[in-house]
mmCIF file of the C-alpha atoms, coordinates in Angstrom:
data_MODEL
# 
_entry.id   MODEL 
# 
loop_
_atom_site.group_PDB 
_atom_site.id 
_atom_site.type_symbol 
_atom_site.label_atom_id 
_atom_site.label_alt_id 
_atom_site.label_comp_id 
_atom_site.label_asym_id 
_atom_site.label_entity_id 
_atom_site.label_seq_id 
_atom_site.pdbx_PDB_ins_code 
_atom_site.Cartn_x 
_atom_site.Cartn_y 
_atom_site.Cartn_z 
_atom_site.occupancy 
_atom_site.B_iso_or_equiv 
_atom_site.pdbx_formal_charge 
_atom_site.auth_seq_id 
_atom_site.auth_comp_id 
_atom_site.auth_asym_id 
_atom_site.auth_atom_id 
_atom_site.pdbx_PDB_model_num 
ATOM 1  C CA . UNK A 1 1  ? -11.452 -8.264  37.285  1.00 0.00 ? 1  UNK A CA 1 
ATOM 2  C CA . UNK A 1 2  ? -10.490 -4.818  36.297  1.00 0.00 ? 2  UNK A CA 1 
ATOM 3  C CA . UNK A 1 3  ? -6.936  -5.212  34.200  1.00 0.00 ? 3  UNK A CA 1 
ATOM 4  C CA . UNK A 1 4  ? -3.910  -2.898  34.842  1.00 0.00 ? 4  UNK A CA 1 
ATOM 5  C CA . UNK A 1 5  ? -1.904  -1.102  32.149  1.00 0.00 ? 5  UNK A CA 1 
ATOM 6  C CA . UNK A 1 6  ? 0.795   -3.517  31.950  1.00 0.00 ? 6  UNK A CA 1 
ATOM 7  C CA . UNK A 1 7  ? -1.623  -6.853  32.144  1.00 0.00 ? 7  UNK A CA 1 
ATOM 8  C CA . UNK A 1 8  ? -3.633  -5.319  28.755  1.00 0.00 ? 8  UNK A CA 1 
ATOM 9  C CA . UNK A 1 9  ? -0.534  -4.687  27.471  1.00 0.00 ? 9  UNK A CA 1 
ATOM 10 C CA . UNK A 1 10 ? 0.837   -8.555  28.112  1.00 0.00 ? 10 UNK A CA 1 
ATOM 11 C CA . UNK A 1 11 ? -3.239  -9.570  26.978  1.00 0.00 ? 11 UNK A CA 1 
ATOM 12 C CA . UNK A 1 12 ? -3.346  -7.954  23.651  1.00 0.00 ? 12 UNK A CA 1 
ATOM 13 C CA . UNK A 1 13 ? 0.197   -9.037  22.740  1.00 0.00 ? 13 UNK A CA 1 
ATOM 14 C CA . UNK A 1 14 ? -1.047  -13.034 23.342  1.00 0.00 ? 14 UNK A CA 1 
ATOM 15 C CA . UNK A 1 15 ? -4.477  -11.498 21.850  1.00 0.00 ? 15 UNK A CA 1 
ATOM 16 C CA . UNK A 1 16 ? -2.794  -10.393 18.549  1.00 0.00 ? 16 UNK A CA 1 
ATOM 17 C CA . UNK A 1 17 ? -0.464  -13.742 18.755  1.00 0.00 ? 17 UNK A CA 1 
ATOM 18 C CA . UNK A 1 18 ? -3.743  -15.751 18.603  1.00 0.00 ? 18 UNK A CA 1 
ATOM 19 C CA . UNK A 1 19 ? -5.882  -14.064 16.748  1.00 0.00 ? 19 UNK A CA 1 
ATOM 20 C CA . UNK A 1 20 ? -3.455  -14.282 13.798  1.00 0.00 ? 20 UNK A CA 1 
ATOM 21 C CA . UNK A 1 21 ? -2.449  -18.000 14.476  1.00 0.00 ? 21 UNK A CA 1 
ATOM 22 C CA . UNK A 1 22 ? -6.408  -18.340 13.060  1.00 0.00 ? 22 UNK A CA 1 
ATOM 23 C CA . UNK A 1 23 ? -8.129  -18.716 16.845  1.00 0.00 ? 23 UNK A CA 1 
ATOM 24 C CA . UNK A 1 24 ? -11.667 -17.493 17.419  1.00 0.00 ? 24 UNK A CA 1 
ATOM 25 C CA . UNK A 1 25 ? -12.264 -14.772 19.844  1.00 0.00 ? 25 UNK A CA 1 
ATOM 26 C CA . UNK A 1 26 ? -14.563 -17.211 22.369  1.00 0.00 ? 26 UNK A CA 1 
ATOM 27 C CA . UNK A 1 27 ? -11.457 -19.640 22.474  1.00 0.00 ? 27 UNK A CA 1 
ATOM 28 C CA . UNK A 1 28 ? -8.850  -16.458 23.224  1.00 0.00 ? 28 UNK A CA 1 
ATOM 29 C CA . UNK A 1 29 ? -11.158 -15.747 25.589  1.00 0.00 ? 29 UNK A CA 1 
ATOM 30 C CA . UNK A 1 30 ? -11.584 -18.905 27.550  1.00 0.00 ? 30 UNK A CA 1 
ATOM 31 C CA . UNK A 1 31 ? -7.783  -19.507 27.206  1.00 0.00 ? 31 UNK A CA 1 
ATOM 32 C CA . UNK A 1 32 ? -6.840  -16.236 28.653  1.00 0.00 ? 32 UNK A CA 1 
ATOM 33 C CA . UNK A 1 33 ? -9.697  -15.903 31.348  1.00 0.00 ? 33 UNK A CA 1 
ATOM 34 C CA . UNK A 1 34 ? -11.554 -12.786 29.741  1.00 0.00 ? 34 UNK A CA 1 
ATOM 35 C CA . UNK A 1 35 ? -14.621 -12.571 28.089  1.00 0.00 ? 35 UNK A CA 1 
ATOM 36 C CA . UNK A 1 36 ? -15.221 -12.285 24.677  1.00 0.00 ? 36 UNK A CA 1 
ATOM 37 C CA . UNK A 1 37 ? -15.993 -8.340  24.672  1.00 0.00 ? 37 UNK A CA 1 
ATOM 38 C CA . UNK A 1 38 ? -12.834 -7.830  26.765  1.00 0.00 ? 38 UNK A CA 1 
ATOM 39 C CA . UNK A 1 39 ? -11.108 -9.958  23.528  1.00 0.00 ? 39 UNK A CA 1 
ATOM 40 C CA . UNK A 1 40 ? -13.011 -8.250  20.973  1.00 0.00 ? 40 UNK A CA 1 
ATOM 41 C CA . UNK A 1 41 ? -12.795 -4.840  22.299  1.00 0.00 ? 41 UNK A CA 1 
ATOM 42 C CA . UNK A 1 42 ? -8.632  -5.535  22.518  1.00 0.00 ? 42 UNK A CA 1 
ATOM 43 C CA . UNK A 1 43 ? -8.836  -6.797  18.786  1.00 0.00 ? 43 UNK A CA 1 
ATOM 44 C CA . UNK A 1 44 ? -10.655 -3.619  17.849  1.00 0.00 ? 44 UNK A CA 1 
ATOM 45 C CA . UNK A 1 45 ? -7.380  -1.800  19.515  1.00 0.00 ? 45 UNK A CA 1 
ATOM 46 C CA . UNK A 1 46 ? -5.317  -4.106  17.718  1.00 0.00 ? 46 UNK A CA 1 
ATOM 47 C CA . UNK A 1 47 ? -6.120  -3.820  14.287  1.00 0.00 ? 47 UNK A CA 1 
ATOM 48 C CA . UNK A 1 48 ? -6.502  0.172   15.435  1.00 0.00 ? 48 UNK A CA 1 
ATOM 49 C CA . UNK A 1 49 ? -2.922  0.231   15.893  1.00 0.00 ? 49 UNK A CA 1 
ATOM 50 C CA . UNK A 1 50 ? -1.832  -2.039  13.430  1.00 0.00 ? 50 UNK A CA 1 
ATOM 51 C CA . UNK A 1 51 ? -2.988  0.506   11.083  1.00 0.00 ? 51 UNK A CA 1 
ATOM 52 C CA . UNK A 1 52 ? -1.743  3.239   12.243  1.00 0.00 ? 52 UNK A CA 1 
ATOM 53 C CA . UNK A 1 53 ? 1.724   1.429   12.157  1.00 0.00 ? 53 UNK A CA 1 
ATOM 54 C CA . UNK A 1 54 ? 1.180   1.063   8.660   1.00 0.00 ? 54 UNK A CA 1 
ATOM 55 C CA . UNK A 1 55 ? 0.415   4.399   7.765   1.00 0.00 ? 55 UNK A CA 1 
ATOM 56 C CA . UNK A 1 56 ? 3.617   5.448   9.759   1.00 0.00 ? 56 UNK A CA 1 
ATOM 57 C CA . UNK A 1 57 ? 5.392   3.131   7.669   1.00 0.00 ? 57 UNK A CA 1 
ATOM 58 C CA . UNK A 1 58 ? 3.698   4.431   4.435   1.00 0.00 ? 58 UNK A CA 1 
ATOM 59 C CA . UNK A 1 59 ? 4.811   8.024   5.124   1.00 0.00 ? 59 UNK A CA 1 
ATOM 60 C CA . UNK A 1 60 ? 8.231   6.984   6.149   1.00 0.00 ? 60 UNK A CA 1 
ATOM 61 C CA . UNK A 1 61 ? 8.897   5.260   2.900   1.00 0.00 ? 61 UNK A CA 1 
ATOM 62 C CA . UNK A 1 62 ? 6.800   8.488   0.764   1.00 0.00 ? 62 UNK A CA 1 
ATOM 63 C CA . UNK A 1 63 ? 8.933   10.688  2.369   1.00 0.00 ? 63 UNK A CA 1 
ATOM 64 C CA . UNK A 1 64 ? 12.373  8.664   1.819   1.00 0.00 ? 64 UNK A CA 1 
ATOM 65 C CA . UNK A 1 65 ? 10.999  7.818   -1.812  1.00 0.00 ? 65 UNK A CA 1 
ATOM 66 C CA . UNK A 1 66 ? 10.355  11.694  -2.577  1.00 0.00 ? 66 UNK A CA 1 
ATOM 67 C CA . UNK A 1 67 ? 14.238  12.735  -1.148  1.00 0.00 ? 67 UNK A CA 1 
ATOM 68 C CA . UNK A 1 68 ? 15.085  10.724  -3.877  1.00 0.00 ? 68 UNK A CA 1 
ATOM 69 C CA . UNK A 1 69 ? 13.416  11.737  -6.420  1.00 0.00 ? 69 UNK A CA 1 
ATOM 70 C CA . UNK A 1 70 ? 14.501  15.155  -5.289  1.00 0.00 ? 70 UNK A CA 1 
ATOM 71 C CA . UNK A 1 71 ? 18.390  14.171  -5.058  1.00 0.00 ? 71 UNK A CA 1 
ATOM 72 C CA . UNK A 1 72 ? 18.225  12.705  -8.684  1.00 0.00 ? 72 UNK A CA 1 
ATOM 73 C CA . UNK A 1 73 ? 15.994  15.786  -9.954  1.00 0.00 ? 73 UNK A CA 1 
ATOM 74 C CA . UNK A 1 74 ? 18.875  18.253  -8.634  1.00 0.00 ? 74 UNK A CA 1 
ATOM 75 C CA . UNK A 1 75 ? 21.571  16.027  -9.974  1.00 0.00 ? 75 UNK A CA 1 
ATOM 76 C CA . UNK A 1 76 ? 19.918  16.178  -13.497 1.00 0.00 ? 76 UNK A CA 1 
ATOM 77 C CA . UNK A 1 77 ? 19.598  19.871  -13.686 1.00 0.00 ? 77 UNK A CA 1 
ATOM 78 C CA . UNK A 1 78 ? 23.115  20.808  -12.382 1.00 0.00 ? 78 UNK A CA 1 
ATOM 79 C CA . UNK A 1 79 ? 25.852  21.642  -14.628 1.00 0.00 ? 79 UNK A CA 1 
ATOM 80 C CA . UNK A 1 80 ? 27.987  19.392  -16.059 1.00 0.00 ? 80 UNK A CA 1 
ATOM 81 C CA . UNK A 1 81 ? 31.239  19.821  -13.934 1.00 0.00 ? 81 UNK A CA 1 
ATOM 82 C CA . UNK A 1 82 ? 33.224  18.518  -17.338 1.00 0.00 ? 82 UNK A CA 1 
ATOM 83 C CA . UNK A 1 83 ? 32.207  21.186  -19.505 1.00 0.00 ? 83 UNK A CA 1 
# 
Protein backbone atom coordinates (compact mmCIF):
# COMPACT_ATOMS: atom_id res chain seq x y z
CA UNK A 1 0.00 0.00 0.00
CA UNK A 2 1.47 3.09 -1.44
CA UNK A 3 1.62 5.81 1.68
CA UNK A 4 0.48 9.48 1.26
CA UNK A 5 2.46 12.54 2.36
CA UNK A 6 0.74 13.04 5.51
CA UNK A 7 0.60 9.05 6.54
CA UNK A 8 4.81 9.03 6.16
CA UNK A 9 4.77 11.95 7.92
CA UNK A 10 2.47 10.40 11.00
CA UNK A 11 4.87 6.85 10.23
CA UNK A 12 8.24 8.30 10.72
CA UNK A 13 7.17 10.40 13.72
CA UNK A 14 5.98 6.80 15.60
CA UNK A 15 9.18 5.44 13.54
CA UNK A 16 11.61 7.90 15.27
CA UNK A 17 9.43 7.46 18.70
CA UNK A 18 10.35 3.73 18.53
CA UNK A 19 13.35 3.49 17.20
CA UNK A 20 14.76 5.60 20.06
CA UNK A 21 12.63 3.87 22.84
CA UNK A 22 15.42 0.88 21.80
CA UNK A 23 12.82 -1.21 19.29
CA UNK A 24 14.22 -3.16 16.36
CA UNK A 25 13.23 -2.22 12.93
CA UNK A 26 11.33 -5.89 12.22
CA UNK A 27 9.17 -5.14 15.44
CA UNK A 28 8.38 -1.24 14.14
CA UNK A 29 7.57 -2.87 11.29
CA UNK A 30 5.12 -5.51 12.30
CA UNK A 31 3.61 -2.99 14.81
CA UNK A 32 2.97 -0.39 12.26
CA UNK A 33 1.99 -2.72 9.24
CA UNK A 34 5.10 -1.87 6.92
CA UNK A 35 7.88 -3.79 6.05
CA UNK A 36 11.13 -3.55 7.26
CA UNK A 37 12.66 -1.59 4.11
CA UNK A 38 9.68 0.80 4.29
CA UNK A 39 11.06 1.20 8.28
CA UNK A 40 14.56 1.25 7.40
CA UNK A 41 14.38 3.41 4.45
CA UNK A 42 12.20 6.06 6.93
CA UNK A 43 15.08 5.65 9.58
CA UNK A 44 17.62 6.46 6.91
CA UNK A 45 15.35 9.85 6.44
CA UNK A 46 15.30 10.18 10.00
CA UNK A 47 18.65 10.27 11.12
CA UNK A 48 19.05 12.38 7.55
CA UNK A 49 17.14 15.04 9.08
CA UNK A 50 18.09 14.76 12.46
CA UNK A 51 21.35 15.88 11.27
CA UNK A 52 20.66 18.40 9.39
CA UNK A 53 18.70 19.85 12.46
CA UNK A 54 21.80 19.72 14.20
CA UNK A 55 23.90 21.43 11.92
CA UNK A 56 21.15 24.21 11.79
CA UNK A 57 21.47 24.36 15.36
CA UNK A 58 25.34 24.41 15.22
CA UNK A 59 25.37 27.46 12.91
CA UNK A 60 22.72 29.20 14.85
CA UNK A 61 24.68 29.07 18.03
CA UNK A 62 28.37 29.89 15.78
CA UNK A 63 26.76 32.67 14.50
CA UNK A 64 25.14 34.03 17.93
CA UNK A 65 28.57 32.99 19.66
CA UNK A 66 30.67 35.12 17.00
CA UNK A 67 28.11 38.49 17.50
CA UNK A 68 29.46 38.24 20.71
CA UNK A 69 32.65 38.01 20.44
CA UNK A 70 32.26 40.86 18.01
CA UNK A 71 30.10 43.11 20.55
CA UNK A 72 32.81 42.58 23.32
CA UNK A 73 35.78 43.08 20.67
CA UNK A 74 34.17 46.63 19.72
CA UNK A 75 33.49 47.42 23.32
CA UNK A 76 37.24 46.80 24.15
CA UNK A 77 38.66 48.97 21.49
CA UNK A 78 36.32 52.02 21.95
CA UNK A 79 37.32 54.94 23.87
CA UNK A 80 36.94 55.31 27.24
CA UNK A 81 33.87 57.71 27.51
CA UNK A 82 35.53 58.86 31.14
CA UNK A 83 38.62 60.14 29.84
Amino acid sequence: MRRNKTQREKDKHEIAALYCAGIIQATIAERLGLTQQTVSNDLKAIRNDWLASSLRDFDELKAEQLAKLDYVETQAHAPDPGG
